[in-house]
C-alpha positions as CSV (number, residue, x, y, z in Angstrom):
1,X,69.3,-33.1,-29.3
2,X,72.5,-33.2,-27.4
3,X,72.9,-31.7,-24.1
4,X,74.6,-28.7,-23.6
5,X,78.5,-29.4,-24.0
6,X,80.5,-30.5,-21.5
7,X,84.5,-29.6,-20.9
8,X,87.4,-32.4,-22.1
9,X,85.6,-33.8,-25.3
10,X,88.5,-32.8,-27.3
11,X,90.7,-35.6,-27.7
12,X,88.3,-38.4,-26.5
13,X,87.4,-41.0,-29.0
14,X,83.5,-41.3,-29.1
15,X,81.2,-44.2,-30.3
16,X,78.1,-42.1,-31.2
17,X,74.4,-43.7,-31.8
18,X,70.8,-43.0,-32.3
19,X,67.8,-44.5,-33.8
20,X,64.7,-44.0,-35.0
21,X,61.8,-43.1,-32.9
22,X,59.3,-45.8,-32.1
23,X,61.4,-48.3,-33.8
24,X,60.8,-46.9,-37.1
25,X,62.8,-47.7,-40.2
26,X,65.0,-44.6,-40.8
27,X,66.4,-46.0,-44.3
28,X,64.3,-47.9,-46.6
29,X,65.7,-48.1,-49.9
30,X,69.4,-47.0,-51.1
31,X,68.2,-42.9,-51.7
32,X,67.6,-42.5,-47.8
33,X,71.4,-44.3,-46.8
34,X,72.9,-41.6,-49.3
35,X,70.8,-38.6,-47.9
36,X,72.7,-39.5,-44.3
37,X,75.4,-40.2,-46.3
38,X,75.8,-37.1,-47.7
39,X,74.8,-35.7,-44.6
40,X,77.8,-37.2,-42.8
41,X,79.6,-36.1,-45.6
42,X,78.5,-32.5,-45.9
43,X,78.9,-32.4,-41.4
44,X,82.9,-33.1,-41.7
45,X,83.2,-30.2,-44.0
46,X,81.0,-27.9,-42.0
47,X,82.9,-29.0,-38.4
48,X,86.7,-30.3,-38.5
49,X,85.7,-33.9,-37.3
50,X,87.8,-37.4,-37.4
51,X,85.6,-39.9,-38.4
52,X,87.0,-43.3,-37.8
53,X,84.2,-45.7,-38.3
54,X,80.6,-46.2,-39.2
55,X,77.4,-47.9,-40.2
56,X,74.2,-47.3,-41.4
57,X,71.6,-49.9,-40.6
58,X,67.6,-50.0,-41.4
59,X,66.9,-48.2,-38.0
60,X,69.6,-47.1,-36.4
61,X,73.6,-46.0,-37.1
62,X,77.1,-45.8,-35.6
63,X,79.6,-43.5,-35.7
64,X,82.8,-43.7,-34.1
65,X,84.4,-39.8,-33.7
66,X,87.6,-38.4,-32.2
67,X,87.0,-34.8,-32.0
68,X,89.5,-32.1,-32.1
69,X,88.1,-29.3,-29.8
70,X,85.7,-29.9,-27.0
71,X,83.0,-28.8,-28.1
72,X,83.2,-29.8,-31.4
73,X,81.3,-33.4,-30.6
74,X,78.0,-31.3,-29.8
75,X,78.0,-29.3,-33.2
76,X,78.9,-31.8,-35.4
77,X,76.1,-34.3,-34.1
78,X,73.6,-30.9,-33.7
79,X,74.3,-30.0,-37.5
80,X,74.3,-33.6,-38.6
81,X,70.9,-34.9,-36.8
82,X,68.8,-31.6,-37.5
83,X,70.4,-31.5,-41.4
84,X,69.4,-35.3,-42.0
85,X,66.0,-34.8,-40.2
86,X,65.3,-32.0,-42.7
87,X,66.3,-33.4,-45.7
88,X,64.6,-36.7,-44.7
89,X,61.1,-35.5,-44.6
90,X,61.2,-33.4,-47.6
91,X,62.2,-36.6,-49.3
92,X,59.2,-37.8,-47.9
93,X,57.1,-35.5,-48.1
94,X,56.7,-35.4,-44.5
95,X,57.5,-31.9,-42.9
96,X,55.9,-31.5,-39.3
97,X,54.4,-35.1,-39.2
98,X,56.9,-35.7,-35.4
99,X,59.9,-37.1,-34.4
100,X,62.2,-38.7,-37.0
101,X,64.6,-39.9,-34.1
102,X,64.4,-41.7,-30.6
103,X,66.1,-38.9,-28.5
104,X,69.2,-37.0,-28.3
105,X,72.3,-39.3,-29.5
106,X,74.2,-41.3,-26.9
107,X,77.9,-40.6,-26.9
108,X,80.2,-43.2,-24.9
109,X,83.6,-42.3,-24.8
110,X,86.5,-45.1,-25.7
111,X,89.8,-45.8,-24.7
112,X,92.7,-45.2,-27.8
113,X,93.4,-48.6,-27.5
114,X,92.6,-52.6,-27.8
115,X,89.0,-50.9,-26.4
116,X,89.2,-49.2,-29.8
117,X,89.5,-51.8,-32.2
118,X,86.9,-53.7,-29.9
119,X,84.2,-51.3,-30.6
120,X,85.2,-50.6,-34.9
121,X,85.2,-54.0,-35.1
122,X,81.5,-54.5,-33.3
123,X,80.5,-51.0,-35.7
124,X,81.4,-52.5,-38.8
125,X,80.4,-55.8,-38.0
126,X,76.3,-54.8,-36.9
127,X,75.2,-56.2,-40.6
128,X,76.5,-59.8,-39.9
129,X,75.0,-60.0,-36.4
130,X,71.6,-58.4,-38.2
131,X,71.7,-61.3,-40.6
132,X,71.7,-59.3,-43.7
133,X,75.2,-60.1,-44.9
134,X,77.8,-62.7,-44.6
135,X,80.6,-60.9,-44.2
136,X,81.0,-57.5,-43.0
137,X,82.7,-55.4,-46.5
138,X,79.6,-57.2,-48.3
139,X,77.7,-54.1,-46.8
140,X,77.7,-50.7,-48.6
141,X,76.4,-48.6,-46.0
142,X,79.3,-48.8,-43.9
143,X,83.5,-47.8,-43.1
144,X,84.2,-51.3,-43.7
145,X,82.5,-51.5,-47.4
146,X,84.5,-52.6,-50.2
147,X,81.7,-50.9,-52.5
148,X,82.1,-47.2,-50.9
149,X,79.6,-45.2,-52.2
150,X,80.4,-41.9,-53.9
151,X,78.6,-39.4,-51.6
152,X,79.6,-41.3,-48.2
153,X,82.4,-39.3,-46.3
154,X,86.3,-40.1,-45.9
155,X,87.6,-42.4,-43.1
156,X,90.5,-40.6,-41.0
157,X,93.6,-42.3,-39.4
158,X,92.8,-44.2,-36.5
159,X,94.5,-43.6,-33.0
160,X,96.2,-46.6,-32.9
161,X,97.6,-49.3,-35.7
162,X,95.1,-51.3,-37.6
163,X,95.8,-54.3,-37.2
164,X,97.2,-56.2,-41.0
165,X,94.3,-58.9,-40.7
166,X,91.5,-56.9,-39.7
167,X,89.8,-57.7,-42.5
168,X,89.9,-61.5,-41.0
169,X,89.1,-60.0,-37.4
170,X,86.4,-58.7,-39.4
171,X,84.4,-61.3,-40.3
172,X,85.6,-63.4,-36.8
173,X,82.5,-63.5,-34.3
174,X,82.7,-61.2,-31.5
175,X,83.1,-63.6,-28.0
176,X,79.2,-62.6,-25.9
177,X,81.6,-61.2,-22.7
178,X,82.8,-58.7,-25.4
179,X,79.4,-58.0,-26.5
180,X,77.7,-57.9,-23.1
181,X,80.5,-55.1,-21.9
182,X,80.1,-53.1,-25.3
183,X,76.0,-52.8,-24.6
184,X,77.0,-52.0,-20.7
185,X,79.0,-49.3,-22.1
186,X,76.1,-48.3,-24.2
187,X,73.7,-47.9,-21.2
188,X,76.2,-44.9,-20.3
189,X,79.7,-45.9,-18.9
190,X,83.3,-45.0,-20.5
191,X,84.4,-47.8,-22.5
192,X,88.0,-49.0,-21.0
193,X,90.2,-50.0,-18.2
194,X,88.3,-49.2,-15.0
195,X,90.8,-46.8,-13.7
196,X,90.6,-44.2,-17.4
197,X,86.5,-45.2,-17.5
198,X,86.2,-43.3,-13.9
199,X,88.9,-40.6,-14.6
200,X,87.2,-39.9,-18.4
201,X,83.7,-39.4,-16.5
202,X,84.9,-37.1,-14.0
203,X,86.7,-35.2,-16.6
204,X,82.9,-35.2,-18.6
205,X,81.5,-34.1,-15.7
206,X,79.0,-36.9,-15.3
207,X,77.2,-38.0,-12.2
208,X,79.2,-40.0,-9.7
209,X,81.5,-40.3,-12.1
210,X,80.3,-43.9,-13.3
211,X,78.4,-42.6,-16.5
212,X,76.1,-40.0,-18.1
213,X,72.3,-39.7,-16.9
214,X,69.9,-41.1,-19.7
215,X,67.7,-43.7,-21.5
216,X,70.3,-46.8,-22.4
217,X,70.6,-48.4,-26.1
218,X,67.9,-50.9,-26.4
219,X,69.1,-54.1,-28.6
220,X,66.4,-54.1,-31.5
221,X,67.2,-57.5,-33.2
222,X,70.9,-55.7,-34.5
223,X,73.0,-53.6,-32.2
């Protein structure tokens, strides 16, 4: 579960992960991606959330949030992660067998601009670098699907202009010095220009200012 909220959230744009525990597969066949679908789905009308991006792989997802209020990141992702935890094991008929995720999510806040489009594009993009698509809309489970699927939730307007050939920027690989900074970020440091990273965290509140006390995102064959 999430820690106890901290002051500023509101108005920070968030890129917001968990997986399973012990590497287990959260989603194995197309009932278990609508469940969290739904979930995410049923969370936006429970808690006034902007969701910008997401995807929905075999063991672990990304979200990419801008929430309103600051404390509205914490009870969106507390509804959301206990909701889909429930629902999961009754569909499989395993209430009170343990943990269903890794930990509490990671949040890592982003900077409203090309830092932005950096980390939708490496979101959207997790099924190409996973191997089990060729191009990024060719995956249902995600923001950037062609093939939305009925119960998965509404995409809000981003922060800042999309650019007119995303869709090419898509399905461009990512260079690795963008990569390697993205999975810095996710080991607990603001994603942006050095200057807004160290004035974000001290606005969160976390330690030193450099990042946020916890266990980084392990790379598990996708990101």
């Amino acid at each position: 579960m999430p820690r106890r909220p901290r002051a500023g959230c509101g108005g920070i744009v968030f890129h917001v992960i968990n997986r399973g525990a012990r590497r287990m597969r959260l989603f194995d066949d197309a009932a278990d991606y609508r469940c969290f679908m739904g979930v995410l789905a049923d969370a936006v009308d429970r808690v006034p959330m902007r969701l910008l991006s997401y995807v929905v792989m075999p063991n672990h997802w990304h979200l990419v949030l801008w929430p309103i209020a600051d404390r509205d990141l914490s009870r969106f992702m507390a509804w959301a992660t206990a909701t889909h935890v429930h629902r999961w094991h009754l569909a499989h008929n395993s209430v009170g067998t343990g943990t269903l995720y890794q930990g509490r999510f990671k949040a890592i806040p982003v900077k409203d601009d090309e830092h932005f489009l950096t980390v939708c594009r490496y979101v959207e993009r997790n099924p190409v670098r996973a191997g089990l698509v060729a191009r990024a809309q060719e995956w249902p489970w995600s923001s950037a699907s062609l093939r939305r699927q009925p119960a998965g939730p509404p995409v809000d307007a981003w922060p800042v202009a999309r650019p007119p050939n995303w869709s090419q920027h898509l399905n461009t690989p990512e260079r690795s010095a963008d990569l390697e900074r993205l999975r810095q970020a996710e080991a607990g440091k603001p994603f942006g220009p050095a200057e807004w990273s160290l004035a974000t965290a001290t606005q969160l509140g976390w330690r030193s200012g450099l990042g946020r006390p916890g266990r980084p995102v392990r790379s598990e064959g996708s990101e």
